[in-house]
N, CA, C and O atoms as a DFTB+ gen file, in Angstrom:
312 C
 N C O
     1  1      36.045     -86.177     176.366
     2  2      36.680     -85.461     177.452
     3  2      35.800     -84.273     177.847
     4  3      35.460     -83.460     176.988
     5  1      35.481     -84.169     178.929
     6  2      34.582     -83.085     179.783
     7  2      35.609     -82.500     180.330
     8  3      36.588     -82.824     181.002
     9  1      34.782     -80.807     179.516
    10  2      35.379     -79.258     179.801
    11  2      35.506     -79.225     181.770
    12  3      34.585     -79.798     182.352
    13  1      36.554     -78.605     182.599
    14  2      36.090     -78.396     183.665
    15  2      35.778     -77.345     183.780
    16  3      36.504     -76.424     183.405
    17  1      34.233     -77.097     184.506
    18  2      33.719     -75.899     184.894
    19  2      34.130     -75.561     186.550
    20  3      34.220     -76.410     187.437
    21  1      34.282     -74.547     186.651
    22  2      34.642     -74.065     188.145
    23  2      32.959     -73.336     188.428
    24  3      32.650     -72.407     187.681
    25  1      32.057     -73.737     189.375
    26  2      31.098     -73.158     189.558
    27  2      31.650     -72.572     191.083
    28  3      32.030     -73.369     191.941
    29  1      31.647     -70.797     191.361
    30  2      31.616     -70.121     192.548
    31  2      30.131     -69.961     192.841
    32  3      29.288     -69.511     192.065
    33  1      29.931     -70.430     194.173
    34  2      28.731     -70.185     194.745
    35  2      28.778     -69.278     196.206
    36  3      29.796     -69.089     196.873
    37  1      27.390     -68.763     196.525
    38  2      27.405     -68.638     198.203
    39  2      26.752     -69.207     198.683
    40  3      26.258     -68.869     199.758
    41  1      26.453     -70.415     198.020
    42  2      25.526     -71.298     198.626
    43  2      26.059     -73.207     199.533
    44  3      25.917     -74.326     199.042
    45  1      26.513     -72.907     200.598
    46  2      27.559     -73.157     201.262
    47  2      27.129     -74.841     201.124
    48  3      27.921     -75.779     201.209
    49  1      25.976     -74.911     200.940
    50  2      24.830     -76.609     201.258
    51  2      25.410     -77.202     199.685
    52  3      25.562     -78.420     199.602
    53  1      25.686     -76.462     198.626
    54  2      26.097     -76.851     197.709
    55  2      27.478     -77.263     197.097
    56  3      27.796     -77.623     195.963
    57  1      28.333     -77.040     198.500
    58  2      29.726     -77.730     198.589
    59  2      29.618     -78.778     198.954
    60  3      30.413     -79.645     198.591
    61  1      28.614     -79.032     199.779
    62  2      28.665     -81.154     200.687
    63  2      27.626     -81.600     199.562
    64  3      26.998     -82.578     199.969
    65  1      27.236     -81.209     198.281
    66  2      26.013     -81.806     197.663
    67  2      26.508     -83.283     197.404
    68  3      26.167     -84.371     197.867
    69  1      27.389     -82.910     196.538
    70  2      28.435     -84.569     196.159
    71  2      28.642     -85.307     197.717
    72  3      28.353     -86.504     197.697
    73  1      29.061     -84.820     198.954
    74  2      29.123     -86.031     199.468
    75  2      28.625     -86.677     200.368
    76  3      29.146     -87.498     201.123
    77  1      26.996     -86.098     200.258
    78  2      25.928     -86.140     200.939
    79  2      25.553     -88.342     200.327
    80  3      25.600     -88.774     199.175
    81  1      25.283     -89.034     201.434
    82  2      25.193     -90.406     200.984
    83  2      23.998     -90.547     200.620
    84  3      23.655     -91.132     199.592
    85  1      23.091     -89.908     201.610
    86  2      21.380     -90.034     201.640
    87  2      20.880     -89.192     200.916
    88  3      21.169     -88.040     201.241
    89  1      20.191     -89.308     199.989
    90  2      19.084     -88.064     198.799
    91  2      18.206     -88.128     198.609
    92  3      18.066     -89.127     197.904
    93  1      17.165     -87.592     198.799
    94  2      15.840     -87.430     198.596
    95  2      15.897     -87.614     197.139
    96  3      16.834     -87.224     196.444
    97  1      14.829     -88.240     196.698
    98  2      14.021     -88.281     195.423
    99  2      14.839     -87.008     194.251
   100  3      15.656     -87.351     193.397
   101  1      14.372     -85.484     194.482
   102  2      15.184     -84.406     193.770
   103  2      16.639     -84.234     193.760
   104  3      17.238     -83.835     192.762
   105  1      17.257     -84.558     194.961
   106  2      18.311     -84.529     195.328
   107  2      18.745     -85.489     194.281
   108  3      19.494     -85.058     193.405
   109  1      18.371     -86.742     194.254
   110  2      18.903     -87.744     193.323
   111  2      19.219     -87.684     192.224
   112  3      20.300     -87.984     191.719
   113  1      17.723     -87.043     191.469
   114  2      18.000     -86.572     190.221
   115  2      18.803     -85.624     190.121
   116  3      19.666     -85.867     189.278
   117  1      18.947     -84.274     190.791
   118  2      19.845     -83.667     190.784
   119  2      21.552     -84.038     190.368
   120  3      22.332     -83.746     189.462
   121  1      21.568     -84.844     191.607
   122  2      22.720     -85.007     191.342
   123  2      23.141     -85.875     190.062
   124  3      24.280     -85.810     189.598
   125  1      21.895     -86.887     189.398
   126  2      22.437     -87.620     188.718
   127  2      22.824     -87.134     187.142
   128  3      23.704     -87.524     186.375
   129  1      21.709     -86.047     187.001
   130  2      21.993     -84.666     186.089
   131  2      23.503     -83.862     185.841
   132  3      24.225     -83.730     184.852
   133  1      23.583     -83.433     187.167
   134  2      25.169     -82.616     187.663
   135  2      26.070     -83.911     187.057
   136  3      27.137     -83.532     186.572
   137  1      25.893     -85.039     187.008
   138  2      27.039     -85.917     187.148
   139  2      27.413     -85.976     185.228
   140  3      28.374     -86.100     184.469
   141  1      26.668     -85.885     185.209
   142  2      27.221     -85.272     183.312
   143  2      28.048     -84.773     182.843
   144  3      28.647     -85.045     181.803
   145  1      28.258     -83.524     183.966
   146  2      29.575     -82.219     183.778
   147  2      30.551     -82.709     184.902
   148  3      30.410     -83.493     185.841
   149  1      31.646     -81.909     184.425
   150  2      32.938     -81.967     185.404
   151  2      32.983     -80.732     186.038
   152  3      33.660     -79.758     185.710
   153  1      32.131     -80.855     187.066
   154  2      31.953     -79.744     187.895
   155  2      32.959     -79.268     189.357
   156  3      33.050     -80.014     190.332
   157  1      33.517     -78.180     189.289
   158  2      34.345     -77.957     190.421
   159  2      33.593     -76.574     191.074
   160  3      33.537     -75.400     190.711
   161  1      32.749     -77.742     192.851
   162  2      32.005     -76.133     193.346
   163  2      33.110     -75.465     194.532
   164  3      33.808     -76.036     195.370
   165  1      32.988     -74.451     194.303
   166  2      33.682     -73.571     195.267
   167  2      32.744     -72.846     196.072
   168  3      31.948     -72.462     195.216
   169  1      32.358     -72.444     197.096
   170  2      31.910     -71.624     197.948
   171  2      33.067     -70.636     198.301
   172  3      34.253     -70.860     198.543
   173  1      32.158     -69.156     198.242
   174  2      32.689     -68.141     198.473
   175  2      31.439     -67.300     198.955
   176  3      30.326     -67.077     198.479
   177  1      32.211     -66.873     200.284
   178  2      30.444     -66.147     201.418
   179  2      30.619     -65.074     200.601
   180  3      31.512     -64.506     199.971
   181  1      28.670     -64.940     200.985
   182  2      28.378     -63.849     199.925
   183  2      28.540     -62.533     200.611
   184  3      28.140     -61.439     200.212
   185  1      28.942     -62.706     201.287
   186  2      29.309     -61.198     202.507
   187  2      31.155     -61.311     202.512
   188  3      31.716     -61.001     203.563
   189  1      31.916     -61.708     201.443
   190  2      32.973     -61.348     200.966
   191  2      32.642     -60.726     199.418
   192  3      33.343     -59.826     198.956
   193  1      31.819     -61.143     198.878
   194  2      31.736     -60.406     197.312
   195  2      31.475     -59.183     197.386
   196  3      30.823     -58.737     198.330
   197  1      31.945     -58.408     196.387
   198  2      32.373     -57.377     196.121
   199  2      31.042     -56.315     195.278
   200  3      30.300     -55.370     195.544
   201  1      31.425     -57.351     193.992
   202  2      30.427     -56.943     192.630
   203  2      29.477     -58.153     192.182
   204  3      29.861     -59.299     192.414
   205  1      28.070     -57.904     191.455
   206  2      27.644     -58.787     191.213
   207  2      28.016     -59.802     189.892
   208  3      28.407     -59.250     188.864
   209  1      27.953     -60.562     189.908
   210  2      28.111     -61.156     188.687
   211  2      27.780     -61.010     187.042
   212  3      26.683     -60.760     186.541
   213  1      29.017     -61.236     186.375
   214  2      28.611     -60.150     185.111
   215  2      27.065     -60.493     184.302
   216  3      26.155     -59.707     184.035
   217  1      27.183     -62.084     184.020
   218  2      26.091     -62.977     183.445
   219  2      24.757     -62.029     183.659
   220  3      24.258     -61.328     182.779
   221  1      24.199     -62.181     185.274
   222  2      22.916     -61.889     185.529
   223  2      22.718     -60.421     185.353
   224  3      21.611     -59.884     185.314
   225  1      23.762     -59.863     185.258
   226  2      23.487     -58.305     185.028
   227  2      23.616     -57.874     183.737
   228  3      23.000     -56.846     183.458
   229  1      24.620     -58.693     182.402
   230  2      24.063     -58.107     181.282
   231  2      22.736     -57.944     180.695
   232  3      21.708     -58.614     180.599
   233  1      23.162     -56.781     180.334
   234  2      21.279     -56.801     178.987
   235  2      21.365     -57.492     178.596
   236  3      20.719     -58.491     178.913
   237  1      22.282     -57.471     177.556
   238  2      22.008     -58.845     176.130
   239  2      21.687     -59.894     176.444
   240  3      21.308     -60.490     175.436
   241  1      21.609     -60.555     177.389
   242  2      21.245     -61.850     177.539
   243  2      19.719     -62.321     177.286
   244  3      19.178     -63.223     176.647
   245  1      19.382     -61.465     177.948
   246  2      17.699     -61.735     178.059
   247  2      17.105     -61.418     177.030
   248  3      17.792     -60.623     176.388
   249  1      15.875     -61.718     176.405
   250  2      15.100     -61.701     175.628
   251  2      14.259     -60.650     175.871
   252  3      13.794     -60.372     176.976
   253  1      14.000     -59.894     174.550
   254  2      13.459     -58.175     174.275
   255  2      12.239     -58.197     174.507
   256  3      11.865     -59.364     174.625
   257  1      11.301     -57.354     174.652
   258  2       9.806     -57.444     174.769
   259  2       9.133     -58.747     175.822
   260  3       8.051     -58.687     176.407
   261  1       9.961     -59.712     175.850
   262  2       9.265     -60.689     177.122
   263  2      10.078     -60.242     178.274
   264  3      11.041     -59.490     178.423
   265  1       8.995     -61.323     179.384
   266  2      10.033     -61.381     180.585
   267  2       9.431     -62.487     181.317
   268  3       8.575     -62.608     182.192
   269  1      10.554     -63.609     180.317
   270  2      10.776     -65.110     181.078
   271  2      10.626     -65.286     182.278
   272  3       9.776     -65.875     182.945
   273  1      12.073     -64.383     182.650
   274  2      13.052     -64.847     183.519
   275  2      13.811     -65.496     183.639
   276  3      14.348     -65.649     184.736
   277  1      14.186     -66.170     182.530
   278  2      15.560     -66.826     181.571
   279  2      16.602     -65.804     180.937
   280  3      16.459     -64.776     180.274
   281  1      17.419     -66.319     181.284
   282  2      18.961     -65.839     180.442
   283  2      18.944     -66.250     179.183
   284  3      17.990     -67.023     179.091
   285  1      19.493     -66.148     178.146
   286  2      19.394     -66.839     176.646
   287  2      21.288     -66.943     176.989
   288  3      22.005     -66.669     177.951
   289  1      21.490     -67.460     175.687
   290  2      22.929     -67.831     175.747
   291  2      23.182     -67.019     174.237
   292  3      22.562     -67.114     173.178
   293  1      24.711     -65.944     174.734
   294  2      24.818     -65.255     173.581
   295  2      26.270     -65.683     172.781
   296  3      27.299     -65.923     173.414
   297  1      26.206     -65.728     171.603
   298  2      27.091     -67.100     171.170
   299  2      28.556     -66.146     170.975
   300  3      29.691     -66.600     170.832
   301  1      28.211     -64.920     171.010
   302  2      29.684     -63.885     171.197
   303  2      30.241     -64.141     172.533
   304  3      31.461     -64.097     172.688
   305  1      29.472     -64.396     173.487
   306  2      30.369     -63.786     174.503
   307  2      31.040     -65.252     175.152
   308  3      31.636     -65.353     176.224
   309  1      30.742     -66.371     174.137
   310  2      31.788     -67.605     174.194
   311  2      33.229     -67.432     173.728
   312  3      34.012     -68.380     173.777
C-alpha cells in the first residue's frame, strides 16, 4: 500500500503532467518514475503564497562544509 503524498506546487504545467497523452522521451521517463508514488499535485499560484517553504529553508538539512546543492534527509524531522 502506497503512502499518499500531497505535492503543492506553483508550477501550473505540472497539474496536466498525468494527462498529457503525448511525451517526449524525458517526459516519459518522468512520468514512468512519478508512477511509483501515489502522488496528489495541487497547484497553488505562487503570487498567493505567503511564506517560503519550511524544507528549503532549514539549516539542518544540508550538508556542513560542502555545497552540493542537495537537501539530505533528516530522520527527526519524520
Amino acid at each position: 500500500m502506497l503512502i499518499p503524498i500531497n505535492v503543492v506546487t506553483n508550477h501550473k504545467n505540472l497539474k496536466y503532467f498525468c494527462t498529457i497523452k503525448v511525451l517526449t522521451y524525458q517526459q516519459a521517463h518522468w512520468s514512468e518514475l512519478l508512477s511509483q508514488f501515489n502522488l496528489f499535485i495541487r497547484f497553488h499560484p505562487g503570487k498567493l503564497s505567503t511564506k517560503p517553504d519550511a524544507l528549503t529553508r532549514h539549516w539542518d538539512v544540508y550538508p556542513k562544509g560542502e555545497n552540493t546543492g542537495y537537501a539530505l534527509v533528516n530522520s527527526h524531522n519524520f
